[in-house]
C-alpha positions in Angstrom: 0.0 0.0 0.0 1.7 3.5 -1.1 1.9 6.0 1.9 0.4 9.6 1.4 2.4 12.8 2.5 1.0 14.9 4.8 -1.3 17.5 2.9 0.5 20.7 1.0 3.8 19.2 1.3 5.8 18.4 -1.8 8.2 15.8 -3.1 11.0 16.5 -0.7 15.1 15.8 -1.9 16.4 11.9 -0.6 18.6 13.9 2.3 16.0 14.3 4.5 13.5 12.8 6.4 9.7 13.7 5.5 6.4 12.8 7.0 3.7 9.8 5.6 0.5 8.7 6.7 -0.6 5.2 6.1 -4.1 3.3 6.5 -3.3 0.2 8.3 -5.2 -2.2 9.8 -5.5 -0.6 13.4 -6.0 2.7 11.6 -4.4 5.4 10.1 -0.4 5.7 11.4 1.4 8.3 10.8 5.5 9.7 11.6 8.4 10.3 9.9 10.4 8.1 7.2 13.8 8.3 5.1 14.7 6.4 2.2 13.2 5.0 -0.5 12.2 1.4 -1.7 15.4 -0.9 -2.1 17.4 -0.1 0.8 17.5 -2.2 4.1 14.2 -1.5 5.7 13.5 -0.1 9.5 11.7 0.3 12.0 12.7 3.4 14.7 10.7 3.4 17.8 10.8 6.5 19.9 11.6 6.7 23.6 9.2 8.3 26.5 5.6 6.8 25.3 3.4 9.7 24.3 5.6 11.9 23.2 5.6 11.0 19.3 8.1 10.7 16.7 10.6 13.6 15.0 12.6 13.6 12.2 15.8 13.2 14.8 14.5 9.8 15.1 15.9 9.0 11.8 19.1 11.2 12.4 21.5 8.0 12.7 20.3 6.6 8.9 21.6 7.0 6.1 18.8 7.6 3.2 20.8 5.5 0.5 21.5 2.9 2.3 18.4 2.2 4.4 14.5 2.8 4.3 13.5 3.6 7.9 9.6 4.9 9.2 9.7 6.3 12.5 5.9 6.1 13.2 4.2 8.2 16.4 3.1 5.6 18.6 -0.5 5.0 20.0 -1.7 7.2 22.7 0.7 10.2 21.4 -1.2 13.1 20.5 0.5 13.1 17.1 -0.9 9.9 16.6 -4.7 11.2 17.2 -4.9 10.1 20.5 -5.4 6.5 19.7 -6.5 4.7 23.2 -6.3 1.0 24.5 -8.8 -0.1 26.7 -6.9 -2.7 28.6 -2.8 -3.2 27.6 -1.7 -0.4 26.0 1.5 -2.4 24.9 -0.1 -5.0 23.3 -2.2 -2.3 21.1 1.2 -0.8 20.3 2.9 -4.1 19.2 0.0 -4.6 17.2 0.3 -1.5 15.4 3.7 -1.9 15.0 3.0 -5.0 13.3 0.0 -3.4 11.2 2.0 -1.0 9.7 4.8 -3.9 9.0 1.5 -5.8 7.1 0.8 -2.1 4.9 3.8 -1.5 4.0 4.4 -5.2 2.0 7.9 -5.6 4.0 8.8 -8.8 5.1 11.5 -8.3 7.3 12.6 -5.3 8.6 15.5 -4.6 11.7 14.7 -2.4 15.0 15.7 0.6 16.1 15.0 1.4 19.8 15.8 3.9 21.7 15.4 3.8 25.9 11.2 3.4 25.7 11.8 2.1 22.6 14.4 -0.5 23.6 11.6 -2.2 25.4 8.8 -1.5 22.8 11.0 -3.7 20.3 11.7 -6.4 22.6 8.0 -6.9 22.9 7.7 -6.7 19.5 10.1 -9.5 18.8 9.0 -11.8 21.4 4.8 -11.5 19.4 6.8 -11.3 16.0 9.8 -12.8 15.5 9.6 -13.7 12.1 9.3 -9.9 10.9 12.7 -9.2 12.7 16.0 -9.0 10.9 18.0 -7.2 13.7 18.0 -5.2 16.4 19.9 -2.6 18.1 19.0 -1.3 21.3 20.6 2.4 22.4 20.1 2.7 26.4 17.5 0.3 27.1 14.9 0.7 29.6 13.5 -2.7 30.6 10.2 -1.5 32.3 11.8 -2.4 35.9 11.9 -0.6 39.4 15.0 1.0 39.5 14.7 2.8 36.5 11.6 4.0 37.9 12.5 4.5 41.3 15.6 6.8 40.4 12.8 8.9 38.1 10.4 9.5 41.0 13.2 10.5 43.4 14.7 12.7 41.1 11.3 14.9 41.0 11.5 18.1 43.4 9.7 16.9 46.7 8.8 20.5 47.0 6.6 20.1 43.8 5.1 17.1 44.6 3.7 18.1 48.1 2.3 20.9 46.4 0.7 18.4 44.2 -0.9 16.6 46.8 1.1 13.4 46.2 2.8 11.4 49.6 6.1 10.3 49.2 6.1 7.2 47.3 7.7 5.5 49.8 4.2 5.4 51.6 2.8 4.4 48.8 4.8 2.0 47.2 5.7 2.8 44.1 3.0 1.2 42.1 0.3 2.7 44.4 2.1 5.8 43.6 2.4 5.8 40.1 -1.6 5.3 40.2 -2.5 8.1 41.7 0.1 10.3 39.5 -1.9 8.7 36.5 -5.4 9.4 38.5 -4.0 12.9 38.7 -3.0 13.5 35.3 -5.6 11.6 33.6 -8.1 14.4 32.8 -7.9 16.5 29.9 -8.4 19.9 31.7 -5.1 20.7 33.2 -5.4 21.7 36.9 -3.0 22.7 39.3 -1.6 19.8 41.0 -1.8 17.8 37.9 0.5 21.1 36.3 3.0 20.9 39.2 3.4 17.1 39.1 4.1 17.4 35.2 6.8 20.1 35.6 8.6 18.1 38.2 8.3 15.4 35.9 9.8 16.8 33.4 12.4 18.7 35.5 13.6 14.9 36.6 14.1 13.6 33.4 15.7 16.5 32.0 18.1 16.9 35.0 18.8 13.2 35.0 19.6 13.4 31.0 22.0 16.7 31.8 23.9 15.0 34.5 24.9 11.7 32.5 26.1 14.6 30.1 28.1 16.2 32.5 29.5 13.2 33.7 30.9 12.5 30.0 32.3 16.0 29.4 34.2 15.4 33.0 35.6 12.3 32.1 36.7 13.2 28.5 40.5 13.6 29.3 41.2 9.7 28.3 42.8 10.0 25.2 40.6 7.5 23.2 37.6 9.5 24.0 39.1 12.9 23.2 40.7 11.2 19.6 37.0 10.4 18.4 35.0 13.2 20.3 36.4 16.9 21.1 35.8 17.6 24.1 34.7 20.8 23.4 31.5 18.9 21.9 30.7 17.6 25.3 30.4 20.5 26.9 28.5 22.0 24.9 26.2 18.7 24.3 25.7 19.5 28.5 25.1 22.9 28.3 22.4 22.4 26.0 20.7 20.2 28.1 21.8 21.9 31.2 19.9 25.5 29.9 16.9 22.8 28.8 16.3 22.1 32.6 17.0 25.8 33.6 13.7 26.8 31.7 12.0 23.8 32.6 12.4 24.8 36.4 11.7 28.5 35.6 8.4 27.3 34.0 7.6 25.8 37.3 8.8 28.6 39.2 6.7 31.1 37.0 3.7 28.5 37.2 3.0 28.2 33.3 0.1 26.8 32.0 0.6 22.8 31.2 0.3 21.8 27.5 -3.1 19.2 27.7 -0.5 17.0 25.4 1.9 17.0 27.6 -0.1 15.8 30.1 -1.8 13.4 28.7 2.0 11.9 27.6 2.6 11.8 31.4 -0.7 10.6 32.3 0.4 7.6 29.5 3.6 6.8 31.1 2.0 6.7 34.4 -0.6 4.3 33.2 2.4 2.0 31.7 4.7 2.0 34.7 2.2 1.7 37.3 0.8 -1.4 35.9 4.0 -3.2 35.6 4.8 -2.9 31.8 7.7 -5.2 32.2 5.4 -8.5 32.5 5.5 -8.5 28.9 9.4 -9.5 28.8 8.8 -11.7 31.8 9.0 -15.2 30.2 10.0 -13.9 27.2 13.8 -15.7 27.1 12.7 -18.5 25.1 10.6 -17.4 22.5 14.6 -14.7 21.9 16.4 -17.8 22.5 14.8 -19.1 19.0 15.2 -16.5 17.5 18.7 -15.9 17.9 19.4 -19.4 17.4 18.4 -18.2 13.8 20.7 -15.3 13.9 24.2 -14.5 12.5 26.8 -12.4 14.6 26.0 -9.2 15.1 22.3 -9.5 14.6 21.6 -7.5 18.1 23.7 -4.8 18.8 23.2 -3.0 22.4 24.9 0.4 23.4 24.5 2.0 26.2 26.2 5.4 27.7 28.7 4.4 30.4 27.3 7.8 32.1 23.3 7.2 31.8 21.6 8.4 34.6 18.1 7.8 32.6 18.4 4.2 32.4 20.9 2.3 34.6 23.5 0.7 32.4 22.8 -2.5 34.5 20.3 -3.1 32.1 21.8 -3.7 29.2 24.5 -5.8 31.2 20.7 -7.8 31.9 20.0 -8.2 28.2 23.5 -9.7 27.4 23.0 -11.9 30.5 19.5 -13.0 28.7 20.2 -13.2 25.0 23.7 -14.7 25.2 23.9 -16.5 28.3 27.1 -14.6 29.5 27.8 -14.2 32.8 28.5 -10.3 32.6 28.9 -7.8 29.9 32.0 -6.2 28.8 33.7 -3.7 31.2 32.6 -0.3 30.8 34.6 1.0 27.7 34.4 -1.9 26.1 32.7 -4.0 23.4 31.6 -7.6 23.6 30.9 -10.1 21.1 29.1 -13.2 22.3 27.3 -15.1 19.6 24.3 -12.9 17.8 25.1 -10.0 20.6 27.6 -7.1 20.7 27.5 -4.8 23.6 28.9 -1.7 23.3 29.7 0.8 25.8 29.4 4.4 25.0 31.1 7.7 26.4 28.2 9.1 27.0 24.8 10.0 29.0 21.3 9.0 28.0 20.2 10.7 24.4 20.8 9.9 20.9 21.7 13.1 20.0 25.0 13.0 22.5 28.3 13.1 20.3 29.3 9.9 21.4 26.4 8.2 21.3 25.4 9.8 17.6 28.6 8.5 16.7 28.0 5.0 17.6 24.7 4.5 16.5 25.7 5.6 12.5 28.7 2.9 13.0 26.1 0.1 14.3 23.5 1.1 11.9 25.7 1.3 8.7 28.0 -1.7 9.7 24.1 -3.6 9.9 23.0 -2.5 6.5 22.4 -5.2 4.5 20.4 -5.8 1.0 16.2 -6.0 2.3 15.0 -8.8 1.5 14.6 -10.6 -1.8 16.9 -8.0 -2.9 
């Protein structure tokens, strides 16, 4: 099925990423794409459910080499607000899978970022015969820590004035469900405003300081031969003046975006019912597929300073998928059958120097003819 532009745009040059909208079974998808027919098709699934897709999605591609569709996920308002009833997840493989079906490819490889990480290891364990490859850039694995270190890094300040009691009372489950009771109504109010800007104030904090951490450590010489350092200050201060506004914005009191909340209201929803049950038991079905797999076929890399998701987890994939006692030693990469772990002199985000770096080398060094080529 051919995909439609968005209305009034035109035929844009093969250099950059444009926009598509596609009827699929679950509905009409939409998001960003790269490429044309011919090159190694893939999927890129965004990090932080509910906030949608953007052309950086596609950043790491190259658009002669691969064709990759970024699409907004369900339950982003770029995506119209599609809801789930009862495992959001699920509906998300599904679409995921839908799209797949619409777009006539029979194999595609898996980009996943954080959110996304997870997103595509669910995918693989419902689907694993549409999977070429994977490669996983700081993965969040729907577990407590990562959780845990989110919720204490929100101003307590914010979230008494939000109504919330410290989620140690609580338990963190119990906790999480009453953010998402909080956040769940359209109309912004003003608890539901304070709990979003200290929300957001964690995660961009938490993304700044795994920045910081890399700029600090840059003096080793191997790092400073393949990254200036000059970049990774500036890659910090970036981020550093992102959280500056975002606590000014709380300071001020500014009105909360309803999309923004309703993002938050998402990933409430998600974490408090235990997302991660849908990689629990999930080791065999990979196990199979792997056993399928050549060298190299899942690549994981992970920033040796992310303070987003622990690095522990992707030591916990190459413990699952290739039966290996540990992963390599931070600075390091590991080959053990299918899986390569990499570690990364960087924070949390894609966009990071280091990380940008590293994603274009395991992306390009995976391209391969699509199928039936």
């Amino acid at each position: 099925m051919k995909s439609h532009p968005v209305s009034g745009s035109t035929t844009p040059a093969l250099s950059g990423p444009r926009p598509w909208r596609l009827a699929t079974s679950t509905g009409l998808q939409s998001g960003w794409r790269l490429g044309e027919a011919g090159g190694a098709p893939w999927l890129a699934l965004h990090g932080g459910p509910g906030s949608g897709a953007s052309p950086a999605l596609l950043a790491a591609f190259d658009g002669a080499r691969h064709a990759a569709w970024g699409p907004h996920q369900r339950g982003s308002a770029a995506a119209g607000g599609r809801r789930s009833a009862r495992l959001p997840v699920a509906a998300m493989v599904s679409d995921l899978e839908a799209l797949r079906v619409a777009l006539a490819v029979p194999r595609w490889s898996l980009l996943g970022g954080s959110w996304g990480s997870y997103l595509a290891l669910a995918y693989l364990r419902r689907h694993p015969a549409s999977v070429e490859r994977l490669v996983l850039r700081g993965s969040f694995l729907g577990g407590a820590d990562d959780v845990w270190g989110l919720v204490r890094a929100m101003p307590r300040a914010a979230l008494r004035r939000a109504g919330l009691p410290p989620p140690s009372r609580l338990g963190l489950p119990g906790w999480l469900a009453a953010a998402h009771r909080l956040l769940r109504f359209a109309t912004p109010v003003p608890a539901a405003r304070e709990l979003a800007h200290a929300w957001g104030l964690a995660e961009g904090r938490s993304a700044a300081r795994g920045a910081r951490r890399a700029w600090l450590h840059a003096a080793d010489a191997r790092v400073a031969a393949a990254v200036a350092p000059a970049r990774l200050r500036s890659a910090w201060s970036d981020l550093r003046r992102s959280a500056n506004r975002s606590a000014a914005a709380q300071r001020m009191g500014r009105p909360l975006a309803p999309a923004q909340q309703r993002k938050l209201a998402l990933q409430a929803r998600l974490l408090s019912r235990g997302c991660d049950r849908l990689l629990r038991g999930a080791l065999p079905d990979w196990r199979e597929w792997l056993a399928q797999a050549g060298p190299g076929s899942v690549r994981l890399l992970h920033g040796r300073f992310d303070a987003v998701c622990t690095p522990r987890n992707t030591r916990r994939l190459q413990a699952w998928l290739a039966g290996a006692e540990r992963a390599g030693e931070e600075g390091e990469e590991e080959a053990v059958g299918a899986v390569v772990s990499t570690w990364v002199h960087a924070g949390h985000l894609a966009s990071e120097p280091a990380m940008a770096l590293a994603l274009r080398a395991a992306l390009c060094g995976a391209a391969a003819p699509g199928p039936g080529a």
